[in-house]
C-alpha positions as CSV (number, residue, x, y, z in Angstrom):
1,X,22.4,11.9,15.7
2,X,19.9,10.4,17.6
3,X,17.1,8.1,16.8
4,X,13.9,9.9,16.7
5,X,11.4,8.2,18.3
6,X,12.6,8.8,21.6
7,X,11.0,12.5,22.5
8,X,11.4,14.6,25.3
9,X,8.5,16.0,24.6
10,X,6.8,15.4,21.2
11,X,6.8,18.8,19.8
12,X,11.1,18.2,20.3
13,X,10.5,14.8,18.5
14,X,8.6,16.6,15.5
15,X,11.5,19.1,15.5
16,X,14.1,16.5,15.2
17,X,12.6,14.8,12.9
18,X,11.7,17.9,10.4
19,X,15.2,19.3,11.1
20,X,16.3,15.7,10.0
21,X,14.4,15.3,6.6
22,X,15.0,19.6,6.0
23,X,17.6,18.8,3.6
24,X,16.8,18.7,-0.1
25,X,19.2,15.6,-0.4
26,X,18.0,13.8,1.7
27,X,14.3,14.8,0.5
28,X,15.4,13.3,-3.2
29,X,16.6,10.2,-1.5
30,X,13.8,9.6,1.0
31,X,11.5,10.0,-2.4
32,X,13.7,7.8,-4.6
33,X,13.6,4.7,-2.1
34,X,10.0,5.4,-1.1
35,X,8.3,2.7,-3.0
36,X,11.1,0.6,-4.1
37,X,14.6,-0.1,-2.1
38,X,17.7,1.0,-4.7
39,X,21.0,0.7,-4.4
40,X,23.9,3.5,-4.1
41,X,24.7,3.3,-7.4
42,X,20.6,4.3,-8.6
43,X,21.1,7.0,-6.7
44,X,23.9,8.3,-8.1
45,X,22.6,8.3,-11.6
46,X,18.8,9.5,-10.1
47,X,20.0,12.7,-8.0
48,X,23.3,13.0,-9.7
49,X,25.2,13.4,-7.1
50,X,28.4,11.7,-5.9
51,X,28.6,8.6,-4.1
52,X,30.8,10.2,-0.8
53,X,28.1,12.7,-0.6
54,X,24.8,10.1,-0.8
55,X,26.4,7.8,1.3
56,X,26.9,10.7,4.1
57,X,23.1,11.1,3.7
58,X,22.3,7.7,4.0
59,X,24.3,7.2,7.0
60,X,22.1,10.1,8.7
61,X,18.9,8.9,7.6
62,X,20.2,5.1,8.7
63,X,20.7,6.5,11.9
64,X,17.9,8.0,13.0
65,X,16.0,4.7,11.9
66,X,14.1,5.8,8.6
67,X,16.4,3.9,6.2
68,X,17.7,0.6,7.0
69,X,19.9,-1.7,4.4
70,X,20.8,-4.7,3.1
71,X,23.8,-6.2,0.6
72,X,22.8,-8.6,-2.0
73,X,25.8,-9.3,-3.5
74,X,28.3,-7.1,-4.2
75,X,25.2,-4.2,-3.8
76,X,24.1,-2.6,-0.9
77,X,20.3,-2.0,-1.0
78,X,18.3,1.1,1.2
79,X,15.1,1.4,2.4
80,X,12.6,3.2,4.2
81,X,11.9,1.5,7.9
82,X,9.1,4.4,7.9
83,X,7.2,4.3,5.1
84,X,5.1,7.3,6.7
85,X,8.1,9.6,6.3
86,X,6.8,9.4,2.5
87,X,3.4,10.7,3.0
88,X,4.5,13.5,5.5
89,X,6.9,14.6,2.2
90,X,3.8,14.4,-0.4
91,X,2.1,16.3,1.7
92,X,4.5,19.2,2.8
93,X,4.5,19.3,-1.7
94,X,1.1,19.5,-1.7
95,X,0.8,22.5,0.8
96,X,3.6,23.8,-0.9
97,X,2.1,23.6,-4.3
98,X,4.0,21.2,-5.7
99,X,2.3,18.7,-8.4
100,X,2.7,15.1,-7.9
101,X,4.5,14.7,-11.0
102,X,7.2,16.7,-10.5
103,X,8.3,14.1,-7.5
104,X,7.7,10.8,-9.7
105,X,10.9,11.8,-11.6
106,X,12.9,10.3,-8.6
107,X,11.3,6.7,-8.4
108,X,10.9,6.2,-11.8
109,X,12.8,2.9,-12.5
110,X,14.7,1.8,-15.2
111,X,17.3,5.3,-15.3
112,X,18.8,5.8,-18.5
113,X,22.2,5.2,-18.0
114,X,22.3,3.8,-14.3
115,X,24.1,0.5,-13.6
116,X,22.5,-0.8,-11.0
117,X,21.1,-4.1,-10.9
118,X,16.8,-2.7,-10.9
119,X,17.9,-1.0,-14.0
120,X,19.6,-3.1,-15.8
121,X,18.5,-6.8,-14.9
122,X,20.6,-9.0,-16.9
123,X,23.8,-6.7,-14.8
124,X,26.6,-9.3,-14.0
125,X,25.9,-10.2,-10.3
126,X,29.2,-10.2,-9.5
127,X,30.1,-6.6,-10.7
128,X,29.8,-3.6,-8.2
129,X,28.0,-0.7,-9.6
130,X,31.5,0.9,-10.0
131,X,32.9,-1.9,-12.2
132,X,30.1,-2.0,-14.3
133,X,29.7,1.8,-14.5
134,X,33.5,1.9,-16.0
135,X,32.9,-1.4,-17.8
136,X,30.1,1.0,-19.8
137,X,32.5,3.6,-20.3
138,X,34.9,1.1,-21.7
139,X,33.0,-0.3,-24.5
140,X,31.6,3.1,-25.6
C-alpha cells in the first residue's frame, strides 16, 4: 500500500486514506496509541486480539505513514506520525453518535492483566511481553 500523502487528485487521497482507517481494527488501534505510544503486547490484552493479526495491522498503518515505531529493549513501541488521524476518528463518532466514553476504553492505561512495560512498570526490562505473559501464567 501506498503512502497517502501523495494524491492524484485529493478527493483519491481522502479515499485512500478513509478506505485505509475503514477497518474496525485498525480503528481500535489507531485509538489505543492516540495519546500514548504502547507496545504489541498492550494491544493484545486492550483489543484482545492476537498478535499475528495486530501486527498485520500495524504493518499497514506503518506503511502508509500514520504509525511509525520504535524498540526499547526487547519491546517494540507504535505511534501515531499523524496525530490528526485521531481527531478525524472522534469526529466520524460524533456524527455517528457515538459518546466519547465509549472510545476511552481503548487508551485507558494500566490494563488489568496486560504485561507490557506502561502497565506494569516495575516489568523485568529484559523480558519480552511473551516471557512475561507466560511467566504470569506460571506463578498463578
Amino acid at each position: 500500500m501506498a503512502n497517502i500523502s501523495n494524491p492524484d487528485l485529493p478527493s483519491e487521497a481522502i479515499s485512500r486514506l478513509l478506505a485505509l482507517i475503514g477497518q474496525p481494527a485498525r480503528i481500535q488501534i489507531l485509538f489505543a496509541i492516540g495519546e500514548q505510544e504502547a507496545c504489541v503486547c498492550h494491544l493484545e490484552a486492550v483489543l484482545e486480539m492476537r498478535q499475528a493479526s495486530i501486527s498485520q495491522h500495524l504493518m499497514v498503518l506503518r506503511k502508509a505513514n500514520l504509525v511509525t515505531s520504535y524498540r526499547d529493549g526487547r519491546n517494540i513501541f507504535y505511534r501515531l506520525t499523524q496525530p490528526g488521524v485521531l481527531t478525524l476518528l472522534q469526529q466520524a463518532a460524533q456524527l455517528v453518535g457515538i459518546q466519547p466514553e465509549a472510545l476511552r476504553r481503548l487508551a485507558l492505561r494500566p490494563v488489568e492483566g496486560c504485561p507490557c512495560p506502561q502497565c506494569n512498570p516495575g516489568m523485568d526490562p529484559q523480558l519480552t511481553c511473551q516471557k512475561a505473559r507466560s511467566k504470569s501464567k506460571n506463578i498463578s
